[in-house]
Each structure stands twice: as structure tokens, then as C-alpha cells.
C-alpha distance (Angstrom), angle and dihedral (degrees) to the residues before:
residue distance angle dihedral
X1 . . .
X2 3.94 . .
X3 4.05 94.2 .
X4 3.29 87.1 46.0
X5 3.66 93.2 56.4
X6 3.42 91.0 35.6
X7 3.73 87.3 59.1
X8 3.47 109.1 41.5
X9 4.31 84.0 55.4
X10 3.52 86.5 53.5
X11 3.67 94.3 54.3
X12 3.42 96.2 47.7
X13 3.33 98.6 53.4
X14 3.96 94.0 47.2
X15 4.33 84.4 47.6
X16 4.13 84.0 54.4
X17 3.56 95.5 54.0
X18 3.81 90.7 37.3
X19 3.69 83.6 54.0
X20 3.16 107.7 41.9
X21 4.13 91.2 54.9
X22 3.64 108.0 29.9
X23 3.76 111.6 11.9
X24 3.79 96.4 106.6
X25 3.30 96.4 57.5
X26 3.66 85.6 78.4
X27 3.65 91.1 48.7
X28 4.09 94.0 -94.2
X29 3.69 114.9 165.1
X30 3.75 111.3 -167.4
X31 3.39 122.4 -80.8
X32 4.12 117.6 -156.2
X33 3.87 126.9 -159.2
X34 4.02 125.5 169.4
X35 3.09 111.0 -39.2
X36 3.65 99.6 -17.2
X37 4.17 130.5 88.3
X38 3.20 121.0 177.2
X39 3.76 118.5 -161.2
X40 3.96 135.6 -165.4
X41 4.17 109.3 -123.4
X42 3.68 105.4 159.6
X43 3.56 140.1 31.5
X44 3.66 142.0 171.2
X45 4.28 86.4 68.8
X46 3.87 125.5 153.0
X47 4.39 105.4 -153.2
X48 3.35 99.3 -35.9
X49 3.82 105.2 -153.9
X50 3.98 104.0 173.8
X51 3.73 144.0 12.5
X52 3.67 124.8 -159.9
X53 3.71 142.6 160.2
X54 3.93 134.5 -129.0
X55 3.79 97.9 -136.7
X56 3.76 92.2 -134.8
X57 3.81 99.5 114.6
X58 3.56 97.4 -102.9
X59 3.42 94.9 122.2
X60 4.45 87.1 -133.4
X61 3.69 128.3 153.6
X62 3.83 109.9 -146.9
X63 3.85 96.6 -165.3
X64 4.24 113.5 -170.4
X65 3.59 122.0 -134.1
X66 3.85 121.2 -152.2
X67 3.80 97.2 -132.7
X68 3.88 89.6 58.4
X69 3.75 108.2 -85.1
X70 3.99 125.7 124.9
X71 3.73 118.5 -156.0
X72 3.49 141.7 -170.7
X73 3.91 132.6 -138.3
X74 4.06 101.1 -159.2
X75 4.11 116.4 177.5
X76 3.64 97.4 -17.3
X77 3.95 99.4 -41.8
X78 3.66 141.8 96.3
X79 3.63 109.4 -118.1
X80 4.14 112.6 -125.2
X81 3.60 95.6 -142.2
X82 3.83 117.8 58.7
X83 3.81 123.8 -128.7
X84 3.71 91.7 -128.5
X85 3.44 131.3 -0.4
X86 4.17 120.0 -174.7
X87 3.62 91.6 157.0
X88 4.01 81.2 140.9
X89 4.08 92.8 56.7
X90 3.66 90.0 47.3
X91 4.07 98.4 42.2
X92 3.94 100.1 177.5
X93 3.77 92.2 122.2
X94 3.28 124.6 173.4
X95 3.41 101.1 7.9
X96 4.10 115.5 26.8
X97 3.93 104.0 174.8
X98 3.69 103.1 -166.8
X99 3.79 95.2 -23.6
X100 3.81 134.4 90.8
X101 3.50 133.1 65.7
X102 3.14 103.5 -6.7
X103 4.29 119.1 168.3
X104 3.57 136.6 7.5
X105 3.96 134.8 -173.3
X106 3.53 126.8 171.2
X107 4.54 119.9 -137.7
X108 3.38 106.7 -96.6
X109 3.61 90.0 -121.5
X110 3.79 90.7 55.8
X111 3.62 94.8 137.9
X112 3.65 92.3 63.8
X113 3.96 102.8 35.5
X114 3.88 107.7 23.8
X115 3.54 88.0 -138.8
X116 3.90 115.2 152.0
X117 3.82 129.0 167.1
X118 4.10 132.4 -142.8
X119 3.69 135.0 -159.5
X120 3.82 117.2 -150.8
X121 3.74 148.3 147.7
X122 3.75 115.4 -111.6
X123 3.91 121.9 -130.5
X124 4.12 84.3 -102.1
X125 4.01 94.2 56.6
X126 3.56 89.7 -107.1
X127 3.92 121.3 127.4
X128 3.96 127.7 -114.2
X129 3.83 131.6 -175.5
X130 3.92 110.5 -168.2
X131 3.37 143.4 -175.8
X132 3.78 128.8 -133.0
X133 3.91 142.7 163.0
X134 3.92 136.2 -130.2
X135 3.95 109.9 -108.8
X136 3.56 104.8 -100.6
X137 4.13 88.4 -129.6
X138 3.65 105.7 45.1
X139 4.36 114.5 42.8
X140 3.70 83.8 -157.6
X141 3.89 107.9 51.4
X142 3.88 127.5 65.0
X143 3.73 125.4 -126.9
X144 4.03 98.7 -120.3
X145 3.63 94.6 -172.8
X146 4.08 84.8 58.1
X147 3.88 83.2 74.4
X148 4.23 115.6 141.5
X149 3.68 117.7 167.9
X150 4.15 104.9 -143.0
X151 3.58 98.8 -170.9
X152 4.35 140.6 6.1
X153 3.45 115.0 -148.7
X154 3.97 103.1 -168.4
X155 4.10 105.7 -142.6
X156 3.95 136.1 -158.4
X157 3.72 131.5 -98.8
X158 3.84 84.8 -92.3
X159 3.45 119.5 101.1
X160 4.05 100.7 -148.0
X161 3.92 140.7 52.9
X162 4.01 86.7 67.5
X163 4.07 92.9 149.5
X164 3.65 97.1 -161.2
X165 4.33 109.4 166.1
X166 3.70 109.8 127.3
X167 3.71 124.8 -179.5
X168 4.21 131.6 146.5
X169 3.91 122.6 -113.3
X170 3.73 133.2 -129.8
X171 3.77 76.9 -95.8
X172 4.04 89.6 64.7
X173 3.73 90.3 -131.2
X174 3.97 113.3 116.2
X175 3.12 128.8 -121.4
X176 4.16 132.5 -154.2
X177 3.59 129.1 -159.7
X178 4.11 107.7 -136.3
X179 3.97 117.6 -168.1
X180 3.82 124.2 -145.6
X181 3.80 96.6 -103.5
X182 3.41 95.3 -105.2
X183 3.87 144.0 -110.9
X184 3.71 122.8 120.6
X185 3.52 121.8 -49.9
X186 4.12 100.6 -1.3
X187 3.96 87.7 -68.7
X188 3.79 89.3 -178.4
X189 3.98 89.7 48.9
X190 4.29 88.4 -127.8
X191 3.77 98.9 143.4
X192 4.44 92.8 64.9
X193 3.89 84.5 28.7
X194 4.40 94.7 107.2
X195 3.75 87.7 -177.8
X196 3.97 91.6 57.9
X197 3.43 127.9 78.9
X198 3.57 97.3 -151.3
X199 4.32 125.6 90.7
X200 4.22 84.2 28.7
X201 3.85 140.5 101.2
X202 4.16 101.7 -122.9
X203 4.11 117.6 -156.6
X204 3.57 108.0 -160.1
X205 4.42 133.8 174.3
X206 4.17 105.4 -113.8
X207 3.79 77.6 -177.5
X208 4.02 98.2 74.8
X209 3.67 150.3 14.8
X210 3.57 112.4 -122.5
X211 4.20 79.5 172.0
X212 3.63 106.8 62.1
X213 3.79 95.2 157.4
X214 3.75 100.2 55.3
X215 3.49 125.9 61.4
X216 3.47 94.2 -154.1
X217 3.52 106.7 65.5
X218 4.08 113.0 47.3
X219 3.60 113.8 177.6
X220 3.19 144.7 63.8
X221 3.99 126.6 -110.7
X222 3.75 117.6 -121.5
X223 3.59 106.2 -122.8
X224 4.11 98.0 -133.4
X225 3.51 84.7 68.8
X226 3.66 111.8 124.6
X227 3.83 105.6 -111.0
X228 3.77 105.0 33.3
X229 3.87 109.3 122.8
X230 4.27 88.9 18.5
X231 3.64 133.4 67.1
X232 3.93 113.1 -74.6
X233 3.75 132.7 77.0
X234 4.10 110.5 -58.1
X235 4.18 86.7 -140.9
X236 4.19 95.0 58.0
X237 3.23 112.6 94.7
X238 4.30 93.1 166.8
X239 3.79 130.0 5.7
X240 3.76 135.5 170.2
X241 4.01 85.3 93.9
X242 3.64 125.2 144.1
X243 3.94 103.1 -166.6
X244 4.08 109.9 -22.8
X245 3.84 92.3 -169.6
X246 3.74 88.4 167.7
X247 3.76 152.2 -6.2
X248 3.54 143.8 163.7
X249 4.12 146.0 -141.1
X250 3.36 121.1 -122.8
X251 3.73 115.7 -115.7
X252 3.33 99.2 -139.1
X253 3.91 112.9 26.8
X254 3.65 98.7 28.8
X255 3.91 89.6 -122.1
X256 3.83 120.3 153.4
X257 4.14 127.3 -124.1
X258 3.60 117.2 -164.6
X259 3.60 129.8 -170.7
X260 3.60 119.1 -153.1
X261 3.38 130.7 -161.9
X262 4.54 108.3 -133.5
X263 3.69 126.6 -171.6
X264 3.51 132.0 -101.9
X265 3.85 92.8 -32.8
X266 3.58 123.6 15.1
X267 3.94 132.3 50.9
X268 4.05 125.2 -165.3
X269 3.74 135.1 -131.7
X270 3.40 100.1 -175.0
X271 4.15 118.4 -169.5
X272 3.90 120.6 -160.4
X273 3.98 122.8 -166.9
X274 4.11 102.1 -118.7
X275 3.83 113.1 -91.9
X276 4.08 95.1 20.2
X277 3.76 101.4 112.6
X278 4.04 119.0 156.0
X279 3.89 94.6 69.6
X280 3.54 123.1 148.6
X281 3.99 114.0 -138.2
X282 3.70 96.8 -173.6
């Protein structure tokens, strides 16, 4: 009975956000029941995986589209042209499986620095987070050439179990949902692997470089994360995850919801006391 529970609250809360950005483009009208109503506000979307805000006081929707397009809902409309597109960098069009553009948080001082920061799948498989700014003449296009990958994450053969949620903590430090690199059953033992960075929740510092040589890796590691000084990667902050495709803070205690991705039968919520970090979920 619990993973079917499990389940069915899963589903309904992946057929509200469904709803809630593309249902009327199949003609939905909304359809109301207790205490919840679900209403059509956009239309004209293509997978719509996340929705987010800037917290600027703009009142904008920046809405993420698997095949690598970001778009923003502005005053009750859909914008036409999208806020970034890198449908080229992600090349999984037309049909994306678990890849693509796939999470998006803004700095929290994103008023002052116009720095935002994507989650995708390259055209190789492989894994990217990267850095880019707002142009400085348009509030609702991004500067492409601004482009600065933080951190590779090199992926299997598989195509799914990409992770891919990003969002900052009341801590200000990000943190990046990594899946296992797929297959059935963890074939290539990632999630219990410390030294990987794959089937783990990562917490890294945007703020600094603590890799000044290497292009590849810019930022610097916070150094309450779990394994710095010890044996394990200095980026994990929890592993033991199967595919974390998203989670979320808790505005008011700091504590961390994860939802994991089972197999077959079950499916996770997993809840973390705020600060914990280094836990194992199996």
C-alpha cells in the first residue's frame, strides 16, 4: 500500500504542474475538487519540466522546456521569444527522454549580478551546469555569449537517470541534483560510489573558484561539506540516490525534500533536517 500511495501523490502532483502549464492546449478547462482548482495559464508549451521565479518583483514566470528552451509567462501571456534557447548545446530534438534542459535557478542576488544558472545534458550524454547573465538591454533575453560552464559531469552510455533540479539554499550555496546514470538496478554501482558524482545531491560555492587552473570546474567547495578533509568527492553533499529529479527547501525550517525516482515499484520522498548533509539514502 505505501508505494502505491507514494505513487499516486507523485502523480498528482506531476498532473498539477502539467495542468497548470499545458493543459489547455488540449482544450482543458479547469476542473475544481475540495479544496483544490486547477486552472489553465499558458499555452503554446513544448514538455514543460520546471517553473521558477527570479525574485526580483517582476512578477515573471521563467518556465523550462526539455528540448533546451526557457520561457517566460509576463502579465498573463506567454512570451514569443524565449529567454534562452541552447536547443543546439542540448541536441536531443525531437524526442529528449530524460535529457535536455533540465533545471534552472537564478543567484539570489540576481537583481544586482544577472547571474542565472542551467542544468542540461550535452549532445554527447554528458552533463553541464553553466553560468550565464541577463543582457544588460533587454530584462527578458539572456546574453548567450555570457556562457561559463561551472562543472562537467561525464555520463554513461545510458540515456536516463540525468538528475538535473538545481536551486540555492538559505545557505546561498547551490545545490544540483545528479542521477545514477542509469540502467537497471545501478549497474555501474554510482549511487554508494563517494568518489562519483553521479546518484548524489552536490552543494557547491557559485561565489568562488577554488579551481583556478582548470576551466572546467569553477567554484569553490564549501568546506562543511561532508567529505572535505576525508576520502569522498568534496562536491557531495548526499548519495545513496537512485534518480533525484527534484527536491525542494523548506521556507521556513531550512529542511530538505527529495524526490527519488524507484524502480518498477516503489518511489521516495525523502525529508532531511536543514544543515544535515552526508546521508546515505540507500
Amino acid at each position: 500500500m505505501r508505494e502505491k500511495l507514494v505513487r499516486s501523490r507523485l502523480i498528482a502532483f506531476c498532473t498539477l504542474l502539467l495542468l497548470t502549464l499545458g493543459g489547455a492546449r488540449s482544450g482543458a478547462a479547469a476542473v475544481s475538487g475540495g479544496n483544490v482548482a486547477l486552472v489553465p495559464v499558458a499555452t503554446g508549451l513544448d514538455e514543460p519540466i520546471g517553473v521558477t521565479n527570479a525574485a526580483d518583483g517582476s512578477g515573471r514566470l521563467f518556465i523550462v522546456e526539455r528540448e533546451g528552451r526557457i520561457r517566460i509567462w509576463q502579465n498573463g501571456q506567454l512570451l514569443a521569444t524565449p529567454f534562452l534557447n541552447i536547443t543546439t548545446l542540448v541536441g536531443c530534438a525531437p524526442d529528449c527522454g530524460e535529457r535536455g534542459l533540465l533545471g534552472l535557478a537564478f543567484h539570489p542576488s540576481y537583481e544586482t549580478n544577472g547571474f542565472f544558472f542551467v542544468f542540461h545534458s550535452q549532445s554527447d550524454g554528458d552533463l553541464r551546469i553553466a553560468r550565464y547573465t541577463v543582457s544588460a538591454g533587454n530584462p527578458n533575453l539572456a546574453d548567450t555569449s555570457t556562457r561559463q560552464v561551472l562543472l562537467t559531469i561525464e555520463h554513461s552510455s545510458q540515456g536516463n537517470h540525468n538528475g538535473g533540479h538545481l536551486a540555492f539554499g538559505p545557505d546561498g550555496f547551490l545545490y544540483i541534483s545528479v542521477g545514477d546514470g542509469g540502467g537497471g538496478g545501478d549497474p555501474f554501482e554510482n549511487g554508494q560510489n563517494i568518489n562519483t558524482l553521479l546518484g548524489k545531491i552536490l552543494r557547491i560555492d557559485v561565489n568562488g573558484d577554488d579551481f583556478s587552473t582548470d576551466p572546467n570546474r569553477n567554484y569553490a567547495i564549501p568546506s562543511g561539506n561532508p567529505f572535505v578533509g576525508v576520502a569522498g568527492a568534496d562536491e557531495v553533499w548526499d548519495y545513496g540516490l537512485r534518480n533525484p529529479w527534484h527536491f525542494s527547501f523548506d521556507r521556513s525550517t531550512g529542511d530538505l525534500y527529495i524526490g527519488d525516482v524507484g524502480q518498477q515499484f516503489w518511489e521516495e520522498i525523502n525529508f532531511e533536517p536543514a544543515n544535515t548533509g552526508g546521508v546515505d539514502y540507500g
